[in-house]
KEPA-545698 format. One record per atom (N, C-alpha, C): atom name; x, y, z. Coordinates in Angstrom, 2 decimals. Layout:
<atoms>
+------+---------+---------+---------+
! atom !      xx !      yy !      zz !
+------+---------+---------+---------+
!   CA !       X !       Y !       Z !
...
+------+---------+---------+---------+
</atoms>
This chain:
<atoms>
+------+---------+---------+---------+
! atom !      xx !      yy !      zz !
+------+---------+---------+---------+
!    N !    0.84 !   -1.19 !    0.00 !
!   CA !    0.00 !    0.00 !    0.00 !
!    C !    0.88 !    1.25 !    0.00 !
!    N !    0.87 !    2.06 !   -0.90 !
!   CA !    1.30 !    3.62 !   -1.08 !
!    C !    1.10 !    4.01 !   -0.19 !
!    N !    1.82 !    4.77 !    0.95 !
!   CA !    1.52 !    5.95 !    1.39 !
!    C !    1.35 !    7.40 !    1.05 !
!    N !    0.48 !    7.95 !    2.08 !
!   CA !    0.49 !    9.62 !    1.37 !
!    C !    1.57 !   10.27 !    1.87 !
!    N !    2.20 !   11.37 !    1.13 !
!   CA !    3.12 !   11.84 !    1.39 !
!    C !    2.26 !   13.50 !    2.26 !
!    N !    2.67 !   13.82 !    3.09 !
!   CA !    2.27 !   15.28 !    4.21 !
!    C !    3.49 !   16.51 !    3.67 !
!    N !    2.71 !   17.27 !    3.63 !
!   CA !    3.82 !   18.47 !    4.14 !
!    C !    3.70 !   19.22 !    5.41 !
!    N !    4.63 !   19.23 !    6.32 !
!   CA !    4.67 !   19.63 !    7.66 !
!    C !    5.63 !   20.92 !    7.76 !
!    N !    5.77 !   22.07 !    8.88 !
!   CA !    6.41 !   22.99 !    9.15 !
!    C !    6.30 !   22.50 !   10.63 !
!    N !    8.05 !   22.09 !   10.95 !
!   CA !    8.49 !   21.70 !   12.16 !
!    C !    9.21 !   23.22 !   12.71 !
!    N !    8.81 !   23.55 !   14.02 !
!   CA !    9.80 !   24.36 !   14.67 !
!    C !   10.83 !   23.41 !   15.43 !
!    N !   12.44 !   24.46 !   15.50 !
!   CA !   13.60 !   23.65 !   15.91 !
!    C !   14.10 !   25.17 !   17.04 !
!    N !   14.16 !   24.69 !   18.20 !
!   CA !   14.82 !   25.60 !   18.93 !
!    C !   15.38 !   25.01 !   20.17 !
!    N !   16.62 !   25.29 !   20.32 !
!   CA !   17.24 !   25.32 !   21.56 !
!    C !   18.21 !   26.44 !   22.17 !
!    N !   18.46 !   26.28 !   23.47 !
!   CA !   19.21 !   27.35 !   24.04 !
!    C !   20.13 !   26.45 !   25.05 !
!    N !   20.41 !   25.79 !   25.09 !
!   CA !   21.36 !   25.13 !   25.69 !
!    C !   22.86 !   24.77 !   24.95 !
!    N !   23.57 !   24.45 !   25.88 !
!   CA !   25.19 !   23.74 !   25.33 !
!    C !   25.32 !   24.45 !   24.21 !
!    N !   25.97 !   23.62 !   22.96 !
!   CA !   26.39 !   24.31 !   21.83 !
!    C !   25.33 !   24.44 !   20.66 !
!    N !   24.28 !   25.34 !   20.62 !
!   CA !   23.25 !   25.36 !   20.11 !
!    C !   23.05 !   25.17 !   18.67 !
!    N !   24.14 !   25.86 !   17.88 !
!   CA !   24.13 !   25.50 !   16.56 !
!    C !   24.27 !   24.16 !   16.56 !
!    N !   24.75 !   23.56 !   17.21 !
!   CA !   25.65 !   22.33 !   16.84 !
!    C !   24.49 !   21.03 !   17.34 !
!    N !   23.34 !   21.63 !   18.50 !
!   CA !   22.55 !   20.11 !   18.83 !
!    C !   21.02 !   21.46 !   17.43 !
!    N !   21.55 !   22.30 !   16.81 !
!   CA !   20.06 !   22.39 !   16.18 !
!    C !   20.57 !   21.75 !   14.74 !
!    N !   21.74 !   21.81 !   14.33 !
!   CA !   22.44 !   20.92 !   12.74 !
!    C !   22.29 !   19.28 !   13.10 !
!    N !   22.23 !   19.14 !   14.68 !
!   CA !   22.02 !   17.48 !   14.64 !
!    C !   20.43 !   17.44 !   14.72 !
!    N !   19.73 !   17.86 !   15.06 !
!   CA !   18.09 !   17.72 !   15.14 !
!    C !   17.34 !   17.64 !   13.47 !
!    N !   18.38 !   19.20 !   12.71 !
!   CA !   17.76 !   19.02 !   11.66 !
!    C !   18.47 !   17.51 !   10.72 !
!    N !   19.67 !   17.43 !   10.69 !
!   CA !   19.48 !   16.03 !   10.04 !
!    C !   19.56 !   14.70 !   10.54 !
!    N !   18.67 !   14.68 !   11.86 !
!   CA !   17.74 !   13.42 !   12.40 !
!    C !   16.71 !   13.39 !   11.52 !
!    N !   15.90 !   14.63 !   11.52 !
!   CA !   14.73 !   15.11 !   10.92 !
!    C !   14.61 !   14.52 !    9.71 !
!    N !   15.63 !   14.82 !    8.74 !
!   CA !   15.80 !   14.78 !    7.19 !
!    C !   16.24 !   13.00 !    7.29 !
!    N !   16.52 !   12.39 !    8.63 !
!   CA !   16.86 !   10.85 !    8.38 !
!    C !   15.68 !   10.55 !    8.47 !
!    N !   14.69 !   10.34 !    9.16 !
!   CA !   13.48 !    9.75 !    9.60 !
!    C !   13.21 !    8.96 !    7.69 !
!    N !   12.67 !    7.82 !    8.27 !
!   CA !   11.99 !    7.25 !    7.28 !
!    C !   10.77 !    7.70 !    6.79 !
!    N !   10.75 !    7.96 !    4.95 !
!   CA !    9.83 !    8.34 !    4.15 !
!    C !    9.66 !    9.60 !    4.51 !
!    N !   11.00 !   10.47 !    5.14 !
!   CA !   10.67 !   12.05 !    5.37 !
!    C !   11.86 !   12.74 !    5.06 !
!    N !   11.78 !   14.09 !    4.05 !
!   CA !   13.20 !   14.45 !    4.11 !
!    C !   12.60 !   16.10 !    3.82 !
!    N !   13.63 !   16.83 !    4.45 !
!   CA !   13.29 !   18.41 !    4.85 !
!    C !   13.44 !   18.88 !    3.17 !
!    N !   12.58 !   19.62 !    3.10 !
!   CA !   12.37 !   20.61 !    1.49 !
!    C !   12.67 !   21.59 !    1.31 !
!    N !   12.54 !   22.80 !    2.42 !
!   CA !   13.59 !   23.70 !    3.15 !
!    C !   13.54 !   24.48 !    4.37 !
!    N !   14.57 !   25.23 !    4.40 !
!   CA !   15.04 !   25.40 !    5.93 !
!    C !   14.74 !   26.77 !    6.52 !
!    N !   14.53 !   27.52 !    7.14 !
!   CA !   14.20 !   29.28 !    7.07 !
!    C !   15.54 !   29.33 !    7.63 !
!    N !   16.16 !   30.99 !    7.70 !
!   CA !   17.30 !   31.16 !    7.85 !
!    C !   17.53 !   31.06 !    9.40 !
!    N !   18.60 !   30.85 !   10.78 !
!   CA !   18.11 !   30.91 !   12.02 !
!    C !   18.38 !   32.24 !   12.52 !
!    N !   17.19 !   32.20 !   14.03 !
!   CA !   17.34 !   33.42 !   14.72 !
!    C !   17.64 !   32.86 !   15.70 !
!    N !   17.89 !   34.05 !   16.57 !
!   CA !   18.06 !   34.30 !   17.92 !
!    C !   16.72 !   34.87 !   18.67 !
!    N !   16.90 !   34.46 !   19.85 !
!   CA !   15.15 !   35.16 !   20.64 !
!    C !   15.61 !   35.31 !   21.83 !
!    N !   14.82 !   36.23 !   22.57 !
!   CA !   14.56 !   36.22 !   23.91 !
!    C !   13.86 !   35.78 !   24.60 !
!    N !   14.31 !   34.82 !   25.65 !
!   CA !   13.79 !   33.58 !   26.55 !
!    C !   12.64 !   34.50 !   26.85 !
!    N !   11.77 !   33.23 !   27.03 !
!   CA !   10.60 !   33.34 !   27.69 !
!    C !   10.58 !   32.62 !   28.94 !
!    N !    9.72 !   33.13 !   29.66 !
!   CA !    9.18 !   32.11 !   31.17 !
!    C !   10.73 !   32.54 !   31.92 !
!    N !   10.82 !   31.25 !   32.50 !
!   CA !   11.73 !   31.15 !   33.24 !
!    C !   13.45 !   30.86 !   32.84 !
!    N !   13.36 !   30.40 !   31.55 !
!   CA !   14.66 !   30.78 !   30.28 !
!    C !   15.62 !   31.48 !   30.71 !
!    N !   16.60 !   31.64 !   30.67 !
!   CA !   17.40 !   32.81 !   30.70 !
!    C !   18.35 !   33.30 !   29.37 !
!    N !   19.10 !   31.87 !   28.97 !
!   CA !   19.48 !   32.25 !   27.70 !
!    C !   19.26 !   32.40 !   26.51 !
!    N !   19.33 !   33.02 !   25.47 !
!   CA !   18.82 !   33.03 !   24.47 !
!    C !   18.59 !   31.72 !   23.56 !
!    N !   17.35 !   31.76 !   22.55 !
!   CA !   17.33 !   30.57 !   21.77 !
!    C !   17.81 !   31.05 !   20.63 !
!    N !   17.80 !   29.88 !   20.00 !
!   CA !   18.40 !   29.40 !   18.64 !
!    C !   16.99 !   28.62 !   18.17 !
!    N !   16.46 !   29.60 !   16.77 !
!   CA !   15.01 !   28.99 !   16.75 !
!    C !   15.18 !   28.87 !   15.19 !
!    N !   14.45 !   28.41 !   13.96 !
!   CA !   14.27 !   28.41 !   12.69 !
!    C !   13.23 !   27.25 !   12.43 !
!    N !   12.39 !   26.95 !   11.03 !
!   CA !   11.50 !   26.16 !   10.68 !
!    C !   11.79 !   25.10 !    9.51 !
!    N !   12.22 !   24.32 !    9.52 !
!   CA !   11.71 !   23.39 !    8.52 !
!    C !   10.34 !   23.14 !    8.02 !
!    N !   10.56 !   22.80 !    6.60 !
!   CA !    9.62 !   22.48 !    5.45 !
!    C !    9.42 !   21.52 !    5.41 !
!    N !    8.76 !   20.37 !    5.86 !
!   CA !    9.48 !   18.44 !    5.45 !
!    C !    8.06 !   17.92 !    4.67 !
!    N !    8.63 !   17.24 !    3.72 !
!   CA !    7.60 !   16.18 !    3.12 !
!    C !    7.96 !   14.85 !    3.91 !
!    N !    6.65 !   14.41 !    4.28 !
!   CA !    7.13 !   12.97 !    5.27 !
!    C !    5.88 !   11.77 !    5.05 !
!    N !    6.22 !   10.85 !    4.85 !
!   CA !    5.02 !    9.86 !    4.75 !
!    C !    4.02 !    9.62 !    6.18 !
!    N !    4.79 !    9.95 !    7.04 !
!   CA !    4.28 !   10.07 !    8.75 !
!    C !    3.06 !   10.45 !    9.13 !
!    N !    1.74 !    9.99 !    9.72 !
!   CA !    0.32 !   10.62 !   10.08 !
!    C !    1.56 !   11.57 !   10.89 !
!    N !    0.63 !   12.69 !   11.16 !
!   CA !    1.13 !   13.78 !   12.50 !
!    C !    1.39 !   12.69 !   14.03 !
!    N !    0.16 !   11.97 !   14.58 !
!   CA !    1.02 !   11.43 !   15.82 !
!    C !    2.09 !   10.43 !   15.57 !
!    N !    2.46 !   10.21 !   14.36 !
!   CA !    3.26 !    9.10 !   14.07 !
!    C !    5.04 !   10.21 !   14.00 !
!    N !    4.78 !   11.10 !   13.63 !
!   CA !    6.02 !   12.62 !   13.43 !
!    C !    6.30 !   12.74 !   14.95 !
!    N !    4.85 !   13.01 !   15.92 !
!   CA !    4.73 !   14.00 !   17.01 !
!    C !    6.09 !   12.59 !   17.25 !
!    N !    5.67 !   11.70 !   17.88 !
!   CA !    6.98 !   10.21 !   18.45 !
!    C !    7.64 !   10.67 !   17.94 !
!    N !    7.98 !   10.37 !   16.38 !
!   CA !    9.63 !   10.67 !   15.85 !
!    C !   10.51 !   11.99 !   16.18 !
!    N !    9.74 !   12.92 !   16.23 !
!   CA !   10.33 !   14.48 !   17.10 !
!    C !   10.80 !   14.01 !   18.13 !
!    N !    9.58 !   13.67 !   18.98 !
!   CA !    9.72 !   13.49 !   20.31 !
!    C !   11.13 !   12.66 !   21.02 !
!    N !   10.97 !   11.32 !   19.97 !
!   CA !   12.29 !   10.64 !   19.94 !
!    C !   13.96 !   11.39 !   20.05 !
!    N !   13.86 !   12.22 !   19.11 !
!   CA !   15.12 !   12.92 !   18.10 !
!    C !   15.12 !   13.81 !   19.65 !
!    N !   13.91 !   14.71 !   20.27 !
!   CA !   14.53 !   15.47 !   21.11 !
!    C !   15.36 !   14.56 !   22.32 !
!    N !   14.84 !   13.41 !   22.92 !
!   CA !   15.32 !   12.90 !   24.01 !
!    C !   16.66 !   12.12 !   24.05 !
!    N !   17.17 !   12.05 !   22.18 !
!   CA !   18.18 !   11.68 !   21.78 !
!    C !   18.97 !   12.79 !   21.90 !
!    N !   18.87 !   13.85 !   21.70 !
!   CA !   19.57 !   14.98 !   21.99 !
!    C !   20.09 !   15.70 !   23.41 !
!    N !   19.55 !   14.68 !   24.88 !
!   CA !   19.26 !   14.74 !   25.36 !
!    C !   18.47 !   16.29 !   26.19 !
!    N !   17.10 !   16.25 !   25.90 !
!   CA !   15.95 !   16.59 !   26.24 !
!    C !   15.61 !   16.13 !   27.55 !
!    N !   15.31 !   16.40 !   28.36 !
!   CA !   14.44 !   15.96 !   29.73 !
!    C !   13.20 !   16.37 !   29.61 !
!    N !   12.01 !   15.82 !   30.01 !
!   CA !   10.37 !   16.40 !   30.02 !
!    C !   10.62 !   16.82 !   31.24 !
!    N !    9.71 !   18.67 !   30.59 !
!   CA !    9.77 !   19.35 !   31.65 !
!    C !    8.48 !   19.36 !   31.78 !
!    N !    7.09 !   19.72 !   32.85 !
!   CA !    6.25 !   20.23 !   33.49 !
!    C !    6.03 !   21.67 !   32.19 !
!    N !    6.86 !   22.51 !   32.86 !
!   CA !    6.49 !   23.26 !   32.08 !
!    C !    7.07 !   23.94 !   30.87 !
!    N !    6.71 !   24.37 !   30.54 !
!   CA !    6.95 !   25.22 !   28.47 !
!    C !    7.22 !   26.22 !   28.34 !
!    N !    8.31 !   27.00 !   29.71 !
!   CA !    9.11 !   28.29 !   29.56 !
!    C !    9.96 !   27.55 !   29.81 !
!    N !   11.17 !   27.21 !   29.93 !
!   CA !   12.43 !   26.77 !   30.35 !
!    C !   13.48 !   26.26 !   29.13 !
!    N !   14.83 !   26.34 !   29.77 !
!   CA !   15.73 !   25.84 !   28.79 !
!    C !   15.69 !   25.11 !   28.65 !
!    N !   16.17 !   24.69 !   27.34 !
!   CA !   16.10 !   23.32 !   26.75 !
!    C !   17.16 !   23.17 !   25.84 !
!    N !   17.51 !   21.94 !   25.76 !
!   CA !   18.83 !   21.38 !   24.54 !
!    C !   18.04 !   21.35 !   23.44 !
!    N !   17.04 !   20.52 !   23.15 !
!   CA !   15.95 !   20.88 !   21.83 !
!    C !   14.32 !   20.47 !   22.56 !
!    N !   13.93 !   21.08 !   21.40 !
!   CA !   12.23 !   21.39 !   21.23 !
!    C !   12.03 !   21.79 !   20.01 !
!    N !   11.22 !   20.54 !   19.60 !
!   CA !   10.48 !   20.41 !   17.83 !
!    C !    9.02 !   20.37 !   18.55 !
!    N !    8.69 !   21.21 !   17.47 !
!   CA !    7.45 !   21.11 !   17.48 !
!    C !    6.40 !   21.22 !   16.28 !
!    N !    5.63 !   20.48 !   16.21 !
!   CA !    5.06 !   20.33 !   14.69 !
!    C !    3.86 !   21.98 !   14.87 !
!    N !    4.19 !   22.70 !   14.00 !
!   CA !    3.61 !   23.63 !   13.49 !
!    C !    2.26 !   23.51 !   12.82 !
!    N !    2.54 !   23.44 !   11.91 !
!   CA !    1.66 !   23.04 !   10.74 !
!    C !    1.60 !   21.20 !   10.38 !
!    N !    0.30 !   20.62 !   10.26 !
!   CA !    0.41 !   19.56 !    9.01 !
!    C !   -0.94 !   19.89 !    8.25 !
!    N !   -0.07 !   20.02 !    7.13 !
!   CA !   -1.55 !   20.06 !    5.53 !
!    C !   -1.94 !   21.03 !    6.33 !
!    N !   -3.31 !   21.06 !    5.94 !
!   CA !   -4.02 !   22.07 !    6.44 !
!    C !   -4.91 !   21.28 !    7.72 !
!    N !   -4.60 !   20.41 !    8.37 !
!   CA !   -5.40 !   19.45 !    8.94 !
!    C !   -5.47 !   20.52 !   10.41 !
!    N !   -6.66 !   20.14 !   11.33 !
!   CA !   -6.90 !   20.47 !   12.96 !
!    C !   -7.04 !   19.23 !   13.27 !
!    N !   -5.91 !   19.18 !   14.78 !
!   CA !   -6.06 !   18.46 !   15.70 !
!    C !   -6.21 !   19.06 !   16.75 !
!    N !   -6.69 !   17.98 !   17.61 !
!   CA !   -7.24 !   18.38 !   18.84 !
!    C !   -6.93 !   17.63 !   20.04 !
!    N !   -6.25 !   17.19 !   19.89 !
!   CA !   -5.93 !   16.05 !   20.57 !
!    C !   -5.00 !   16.27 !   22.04 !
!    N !   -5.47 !   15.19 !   22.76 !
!   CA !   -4.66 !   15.34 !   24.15 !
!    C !   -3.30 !   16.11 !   23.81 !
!    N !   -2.57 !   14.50 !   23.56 !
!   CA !   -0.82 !   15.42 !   23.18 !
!    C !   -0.56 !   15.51 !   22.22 !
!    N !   -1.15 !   15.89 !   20.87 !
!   CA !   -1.24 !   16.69 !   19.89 !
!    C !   -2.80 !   18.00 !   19.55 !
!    N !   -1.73 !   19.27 !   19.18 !
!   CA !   -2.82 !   20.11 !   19.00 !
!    C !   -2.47 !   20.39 !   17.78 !
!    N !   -2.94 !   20.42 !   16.49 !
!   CA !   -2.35 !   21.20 !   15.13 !
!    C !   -3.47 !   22.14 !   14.55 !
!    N !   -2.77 !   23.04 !   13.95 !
!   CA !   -2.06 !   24.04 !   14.07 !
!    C !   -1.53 !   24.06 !   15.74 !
!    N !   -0.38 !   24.21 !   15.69 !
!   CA !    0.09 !   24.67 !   16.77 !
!    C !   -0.94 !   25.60 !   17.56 !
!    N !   -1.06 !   25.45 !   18.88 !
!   CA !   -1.85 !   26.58 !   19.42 !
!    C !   -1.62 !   27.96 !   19.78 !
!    N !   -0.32 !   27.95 !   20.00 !
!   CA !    0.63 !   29.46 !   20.72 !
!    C !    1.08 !   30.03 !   19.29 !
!    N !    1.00 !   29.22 !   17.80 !
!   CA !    1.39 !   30.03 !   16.94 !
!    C !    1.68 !   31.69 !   16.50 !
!    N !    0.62 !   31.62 !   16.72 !
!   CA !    0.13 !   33.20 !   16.26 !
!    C !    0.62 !   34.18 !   17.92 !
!    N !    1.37 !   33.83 !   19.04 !
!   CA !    1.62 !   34.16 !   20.20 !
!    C !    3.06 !   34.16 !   20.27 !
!    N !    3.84 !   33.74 !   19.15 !
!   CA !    5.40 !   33.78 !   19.10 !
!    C !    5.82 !   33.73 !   18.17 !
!    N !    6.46 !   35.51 !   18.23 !
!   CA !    7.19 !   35.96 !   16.65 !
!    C !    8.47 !   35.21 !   16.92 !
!    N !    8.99 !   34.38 !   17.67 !
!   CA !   10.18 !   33.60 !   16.92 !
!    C !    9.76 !   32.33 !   16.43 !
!    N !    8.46 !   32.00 !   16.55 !
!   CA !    7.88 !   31.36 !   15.20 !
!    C !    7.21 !   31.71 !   13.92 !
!    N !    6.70 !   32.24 !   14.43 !
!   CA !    6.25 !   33.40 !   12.94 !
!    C !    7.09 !   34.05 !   12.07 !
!    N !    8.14 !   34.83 !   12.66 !
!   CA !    9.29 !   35.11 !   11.39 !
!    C !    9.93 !   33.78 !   10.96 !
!    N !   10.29 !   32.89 !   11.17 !
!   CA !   11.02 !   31.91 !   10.12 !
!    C !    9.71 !   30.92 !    9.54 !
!    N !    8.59 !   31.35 !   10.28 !
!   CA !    7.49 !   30.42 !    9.18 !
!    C !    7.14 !   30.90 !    7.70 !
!    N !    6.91 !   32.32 !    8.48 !
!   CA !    6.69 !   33.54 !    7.62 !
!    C !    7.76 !   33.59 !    6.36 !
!    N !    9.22 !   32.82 !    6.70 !
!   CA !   10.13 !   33.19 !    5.19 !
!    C !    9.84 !   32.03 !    4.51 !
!    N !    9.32 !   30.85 !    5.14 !
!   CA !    8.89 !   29.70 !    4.24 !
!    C !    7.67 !   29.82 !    3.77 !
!    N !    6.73 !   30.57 !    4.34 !
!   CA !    5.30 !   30.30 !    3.52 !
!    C !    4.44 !   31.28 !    3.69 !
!    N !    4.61 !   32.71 !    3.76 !
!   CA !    3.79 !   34.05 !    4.37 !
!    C !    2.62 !   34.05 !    3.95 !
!    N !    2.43 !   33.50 !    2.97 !
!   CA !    0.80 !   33.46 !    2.19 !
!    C !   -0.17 !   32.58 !    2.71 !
!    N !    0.73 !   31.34 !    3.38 !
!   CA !   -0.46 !   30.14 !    3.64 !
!    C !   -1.17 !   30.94 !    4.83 !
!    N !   -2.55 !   30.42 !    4.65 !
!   CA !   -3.21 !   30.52 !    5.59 !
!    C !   -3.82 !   29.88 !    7.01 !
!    N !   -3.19 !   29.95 !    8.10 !
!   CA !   -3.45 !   29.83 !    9.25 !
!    C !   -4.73 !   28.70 !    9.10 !
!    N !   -5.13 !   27.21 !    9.57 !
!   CA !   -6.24 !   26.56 !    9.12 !
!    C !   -7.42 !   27.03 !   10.51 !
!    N !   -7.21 !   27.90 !   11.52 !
!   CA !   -8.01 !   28.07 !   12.51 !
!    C !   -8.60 !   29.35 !   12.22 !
!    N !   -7.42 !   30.55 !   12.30 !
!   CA !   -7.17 !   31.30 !   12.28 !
!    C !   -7.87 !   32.40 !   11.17 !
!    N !   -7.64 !   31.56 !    9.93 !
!   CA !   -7.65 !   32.14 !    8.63 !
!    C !   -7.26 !   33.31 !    8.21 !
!    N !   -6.28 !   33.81 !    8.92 !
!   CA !   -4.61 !   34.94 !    8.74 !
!    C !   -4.00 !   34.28 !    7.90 !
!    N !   -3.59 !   35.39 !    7.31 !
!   CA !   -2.54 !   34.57 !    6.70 !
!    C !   -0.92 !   33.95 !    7.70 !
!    N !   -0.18 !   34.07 !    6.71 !
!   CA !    1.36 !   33.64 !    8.35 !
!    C !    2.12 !   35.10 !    8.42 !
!    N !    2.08 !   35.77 !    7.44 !
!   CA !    2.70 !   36.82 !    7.18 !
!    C !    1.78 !   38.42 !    8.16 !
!    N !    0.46 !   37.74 !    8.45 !
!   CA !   -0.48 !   38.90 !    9.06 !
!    C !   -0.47 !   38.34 !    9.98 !
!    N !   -0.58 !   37.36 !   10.65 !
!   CA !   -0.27 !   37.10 !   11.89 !
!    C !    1.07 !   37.39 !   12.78 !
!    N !    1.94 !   37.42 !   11.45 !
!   CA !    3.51 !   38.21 !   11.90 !
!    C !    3.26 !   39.66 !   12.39 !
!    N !    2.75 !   40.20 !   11.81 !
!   CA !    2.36 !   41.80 !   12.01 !
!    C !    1.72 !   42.03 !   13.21 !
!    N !    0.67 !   41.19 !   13.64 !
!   CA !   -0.37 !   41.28 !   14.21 !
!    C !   -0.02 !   40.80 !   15.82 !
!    N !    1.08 !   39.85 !   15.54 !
!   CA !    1.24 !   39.07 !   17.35 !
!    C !    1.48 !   40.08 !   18.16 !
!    N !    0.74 !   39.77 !   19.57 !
!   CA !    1.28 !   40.24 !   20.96 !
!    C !    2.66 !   40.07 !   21.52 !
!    N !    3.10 !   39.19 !   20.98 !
!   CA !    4.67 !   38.60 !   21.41 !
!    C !    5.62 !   40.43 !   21.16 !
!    N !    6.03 !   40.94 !   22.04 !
!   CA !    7.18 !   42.00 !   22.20 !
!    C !    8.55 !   41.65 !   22.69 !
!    N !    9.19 !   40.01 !   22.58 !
!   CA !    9.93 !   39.56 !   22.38 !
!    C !   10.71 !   40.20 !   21.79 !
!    N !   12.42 !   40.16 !   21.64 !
!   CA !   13.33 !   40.57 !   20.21 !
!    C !   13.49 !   38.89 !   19.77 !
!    N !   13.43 !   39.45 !   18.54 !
!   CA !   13.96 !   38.37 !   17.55 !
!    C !   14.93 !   38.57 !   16.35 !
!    N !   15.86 !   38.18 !   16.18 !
!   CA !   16.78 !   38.58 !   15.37 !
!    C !   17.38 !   37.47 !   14.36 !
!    N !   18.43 !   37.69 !   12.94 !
!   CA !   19.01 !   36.69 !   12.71 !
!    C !   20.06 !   36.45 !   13.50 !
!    N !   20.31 !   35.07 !   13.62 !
!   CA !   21.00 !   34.45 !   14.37 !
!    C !   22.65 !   34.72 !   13.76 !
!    N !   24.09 !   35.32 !   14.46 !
!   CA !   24.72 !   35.81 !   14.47 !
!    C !   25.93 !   34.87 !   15.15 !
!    N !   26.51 !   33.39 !   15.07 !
!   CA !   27.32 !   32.57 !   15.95 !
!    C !   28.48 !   33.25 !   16.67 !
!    N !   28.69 !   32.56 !   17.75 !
!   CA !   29.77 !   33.14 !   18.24 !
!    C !   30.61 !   32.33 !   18.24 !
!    N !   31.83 !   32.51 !   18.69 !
!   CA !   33.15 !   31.85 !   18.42 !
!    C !   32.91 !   30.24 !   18.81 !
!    N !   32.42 !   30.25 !   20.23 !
!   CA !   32.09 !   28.62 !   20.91 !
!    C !   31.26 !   28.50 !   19.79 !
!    N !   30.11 !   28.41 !   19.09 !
!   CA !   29.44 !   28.32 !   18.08 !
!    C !   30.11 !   27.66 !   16.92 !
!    N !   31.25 !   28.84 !   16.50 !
!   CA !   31.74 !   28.11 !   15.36 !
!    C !   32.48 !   27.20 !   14.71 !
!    N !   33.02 !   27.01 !   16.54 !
!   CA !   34.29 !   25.76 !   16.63 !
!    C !   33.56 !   24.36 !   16.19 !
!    N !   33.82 !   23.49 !   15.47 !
!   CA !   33.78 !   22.37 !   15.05 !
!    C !   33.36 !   20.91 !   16.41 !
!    N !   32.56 !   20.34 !   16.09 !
!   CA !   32.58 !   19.19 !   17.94 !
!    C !   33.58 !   18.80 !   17.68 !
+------+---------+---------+---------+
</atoms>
């Protein structure tokens, strides 16, 4: 039996250890996963922690075509983060080594316990919205019905967000 092929917009962010270096291993876990490979990448930023955070993230979006239902992705993320080593936290301000999170699939709504799609906080964080926004500003939001590019304009988030700029520990090689 054929599978269908999805198009998904994964967010990739961390602020821990050497950040470029566990977000280049997340994205090509991502692009390994079976019957899934990234289509493209938005450029990365930098943000200012939220919650209880302190250091800055390292955030950007992948494009992926993947044969994967969404809870069958949500595991394989989920996997890739705890391989990275990830700890489950309680709560969803804090640092982290990585955090994927499925954005978008198709235009589909879920609702689900531990999946919600469209993301729910979307439209609540311009360091998701600017790198969604350089992959797809036109699509339209499937709840929402914003576009991604007016919802950029439009968020409450007064966060800074910037392109991402490495620093020396950054650029050194593992």
């Amino acid at each position: 039996m054929e599978r269908v092929t999805h198009k998904a917009y994964v967010a990739v962010g961390t602020n821990m250890g050497n950040r470029l270096l566990n977000y280049r291993k997340a994205v090509a876990k991502i692009n390994a996963l079976d019957g899934t490979r990234i289509t493209r990448e938005s450029s990365l930023y930098e943000s200012e922690p939220h919650g209880r955070a302190r250091k800055w993230f390292l955030n950007g979006v992948v494009e992926i075509s993947t044969e994967f239902e969404a809870k069958e992705l949500l595991k394989a993320l989920q996997k890739i983060e705890t391989e990275l080593g990830r700890k489950k936290e309680k709560k969803t301000t804090v640092s982290r080594v990585m955090d994927l999170d499925i954005l978008l699939f198709d235009s589909q709504v879920l609702n689900g316990r531990t999946l919600k799609v469209p993301h729910p906080e979307i439209a609540n964080r311009r360091f998701v919205l600017l790198p969604l926004s350089e992959l797809t500003p036109a699509m339209r939001h499937p709840v929402l019905s914003e576009t991604i590019s007016t919802l950029l304009v439009t968020t409450p988030d007064t966060k800074k967000v910037g392109l991402y700029k490495p620093d020396e520990e950054e650029r050194r090689p593992a």
